[in-house]
N, C-alpha and C positions, 0 to 999 in steps of 0.2 A: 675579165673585169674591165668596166669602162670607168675610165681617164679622164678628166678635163685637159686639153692638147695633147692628149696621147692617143687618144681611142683608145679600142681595145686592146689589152696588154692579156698575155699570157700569162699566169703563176705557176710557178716553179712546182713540178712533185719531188717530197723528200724520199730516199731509201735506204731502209733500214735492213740489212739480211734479206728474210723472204718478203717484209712487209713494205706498203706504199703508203705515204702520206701526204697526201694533194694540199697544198696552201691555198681554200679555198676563199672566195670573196669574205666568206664570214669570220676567218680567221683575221684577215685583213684587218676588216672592222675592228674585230678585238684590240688588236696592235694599234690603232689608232686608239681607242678608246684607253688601252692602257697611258700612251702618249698624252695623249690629253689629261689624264689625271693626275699625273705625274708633274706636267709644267703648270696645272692648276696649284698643286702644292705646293710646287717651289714658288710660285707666284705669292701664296698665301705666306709663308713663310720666311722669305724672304729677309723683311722686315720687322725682324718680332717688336711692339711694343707692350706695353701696358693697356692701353686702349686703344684697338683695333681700329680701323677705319677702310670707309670703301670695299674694296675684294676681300681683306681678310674677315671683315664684319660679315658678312656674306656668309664664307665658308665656316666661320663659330657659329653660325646660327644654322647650319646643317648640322653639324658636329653636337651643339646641344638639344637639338630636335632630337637625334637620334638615341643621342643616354639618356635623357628625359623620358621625353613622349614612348621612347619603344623598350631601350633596354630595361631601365628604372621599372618602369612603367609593367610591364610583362615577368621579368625573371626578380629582381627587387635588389635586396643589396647587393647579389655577386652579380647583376648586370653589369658593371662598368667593365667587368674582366672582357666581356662580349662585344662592350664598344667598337673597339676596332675591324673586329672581323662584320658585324651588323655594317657599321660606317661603310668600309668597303663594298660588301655586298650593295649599297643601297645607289653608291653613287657609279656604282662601273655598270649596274643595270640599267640606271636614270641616261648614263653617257651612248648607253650599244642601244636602247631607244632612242633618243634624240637623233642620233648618226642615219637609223632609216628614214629621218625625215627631210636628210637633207639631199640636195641634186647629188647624184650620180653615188650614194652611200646604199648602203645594207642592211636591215635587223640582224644583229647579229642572234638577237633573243628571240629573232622569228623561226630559229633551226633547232631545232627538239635535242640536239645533243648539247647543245649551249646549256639550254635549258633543264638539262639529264644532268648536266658537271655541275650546275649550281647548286641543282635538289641536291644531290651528291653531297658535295662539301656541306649544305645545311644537315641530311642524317649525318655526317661524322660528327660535327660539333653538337648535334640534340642527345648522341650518347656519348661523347668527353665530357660533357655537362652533367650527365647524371652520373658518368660513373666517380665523375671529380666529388660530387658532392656526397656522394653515398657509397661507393666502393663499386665493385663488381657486383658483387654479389647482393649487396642492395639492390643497387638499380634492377637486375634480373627481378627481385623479388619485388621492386616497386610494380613492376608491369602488369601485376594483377592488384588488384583493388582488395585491399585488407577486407577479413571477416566473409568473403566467399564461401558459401556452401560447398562441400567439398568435389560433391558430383555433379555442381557447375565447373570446377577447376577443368577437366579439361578442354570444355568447350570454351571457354574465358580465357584460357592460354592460349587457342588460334585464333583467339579473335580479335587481342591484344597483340599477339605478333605480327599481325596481316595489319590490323593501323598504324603497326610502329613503321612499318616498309608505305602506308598506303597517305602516309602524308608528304612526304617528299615526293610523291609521284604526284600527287596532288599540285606540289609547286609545281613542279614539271609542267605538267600538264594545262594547267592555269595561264603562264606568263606567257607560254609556246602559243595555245589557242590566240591569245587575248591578243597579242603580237601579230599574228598573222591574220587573222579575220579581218582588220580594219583595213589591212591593204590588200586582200580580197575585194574585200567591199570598192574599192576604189579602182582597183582593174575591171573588176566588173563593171562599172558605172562606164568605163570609158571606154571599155570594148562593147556597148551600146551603138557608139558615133558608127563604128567599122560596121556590124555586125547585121543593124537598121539602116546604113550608108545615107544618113540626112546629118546635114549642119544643123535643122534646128533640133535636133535630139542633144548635139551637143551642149547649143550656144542656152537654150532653156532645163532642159534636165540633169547630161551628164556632167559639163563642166562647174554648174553649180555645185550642186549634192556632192561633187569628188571633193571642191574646196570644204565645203562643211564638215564632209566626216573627213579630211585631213586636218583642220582645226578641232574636231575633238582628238584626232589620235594623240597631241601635245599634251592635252589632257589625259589621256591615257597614258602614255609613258612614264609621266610625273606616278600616277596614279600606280601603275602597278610594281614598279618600283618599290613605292610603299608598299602598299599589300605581301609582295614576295620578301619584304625584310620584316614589316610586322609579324604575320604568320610565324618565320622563323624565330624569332624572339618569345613568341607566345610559347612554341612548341619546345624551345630550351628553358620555359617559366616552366613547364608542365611536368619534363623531367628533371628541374632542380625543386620543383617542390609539388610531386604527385599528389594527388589527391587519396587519403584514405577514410 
């Protein structure tokens, strides 16, 4: 992993018994990203008053974006219970995007398993949601859509199981792509200068269009942030109140 005055530093692998656990760049990120939300809150916090000001206005108006506009908004009145895990979710992915965009950082949400543990945690909490709200054996039973024909039931049973599993891969799969393409795009453009070996390929095509689509990835991060915490909110409205 590259340093600012350090150069490249070596990370440490963990061992466990027969297994290895490399502390790779992206885990790094993590831990900073943790770091940083951590001294954003004690920042935010701090100070409690009655009327917020500055950084803490700031962080209430993430905080009420998020029970508002997503939890409220998607799941209804047991959304608040959700706030905090949504909240989390929204801003440790907002933070492991921003960190790729800065000199000598990482995506952390550009590596598929990052991405894998998030879907993850989002299927646990879209069936603690329905089973909180309905039981076991509701929820089971909510999974097929009341008043079914009977000799649809068991084609509507795998096809209901297969989207119960094919949405979170969907997140998966979503933030991972969206994450990594724009900085494709952007190697790409610059391994142009090398690859054509002329200045002006860079000083006219690559070096521009690399700034452009770095200025939208900002946009992007913001963006899919959202996206990857709405979905999940929608997807914990759909098991607290199935459609029949």
């Amino acid at each position: 992993m590259e340093v600012p005055f350090f150069g490249e530093v070596h990370l440490p692998v963990l061992h466990l018994g027969p297994y290895t656990l490399p502390i790779t760049k992206h885990v790094v990120m993590m831990w900073v990203a943790c770091l940083l939300i951590g001294t954003l809150l004690w920042l935010a916090t701090r100070r409690r008053q009655l009327a917020p000001r500055g950084f803490q206005n700031l962080m209430e108006m993430i905080v009420v974006f998020v029970r508002d506009e997503l939890a409220r908004r998607n799941i209804g009145p047991q959304g608040d219970r959700f706030v905090s895990y949504l909240l989390s979710t929204f801003v440790f992915i907002l933070v492991c995007n921003l960190l790729g965009l800065m000199p000598y950082g990482s995506t952390a949400t550009g590596n598929i398993g990052v991405t894998a543990g998030l879907a993850g945690l989002a299927f646990i909490m879209i069936q603690v949601a329905g089973i909180r709200e309905h039981g076991l054996a509701g929820h089971v039973k909510n999974l097929v859509p009341h008043g079914m024909p009977l000799w649809l039931l068991p084609i509507m049973i795998v096809v209901e199981i297969t989207g119960m599993f094919a949405k979170p891969f969907a997140l998966c799969i979503r933030l991972f792509a969206n994450m990594t393409g724009g900085h494709v795009v952007i190697l790409a453009l610059i391994s142009l200068v090398f690859i054509l070996r002329s200045i002006w390929v860079g000083a006219i095509l690559s070096v521009p269009f690399a700034l452009f689509i770095n200025g939208i990835e900002i946009l992007v991060a913001f963006l899919q942030a959202y996206i990857f915490t709405m979905l999940t909110s929608l997807f914990i409205g759909m098991s607290v109140h199935p459609a029949h």
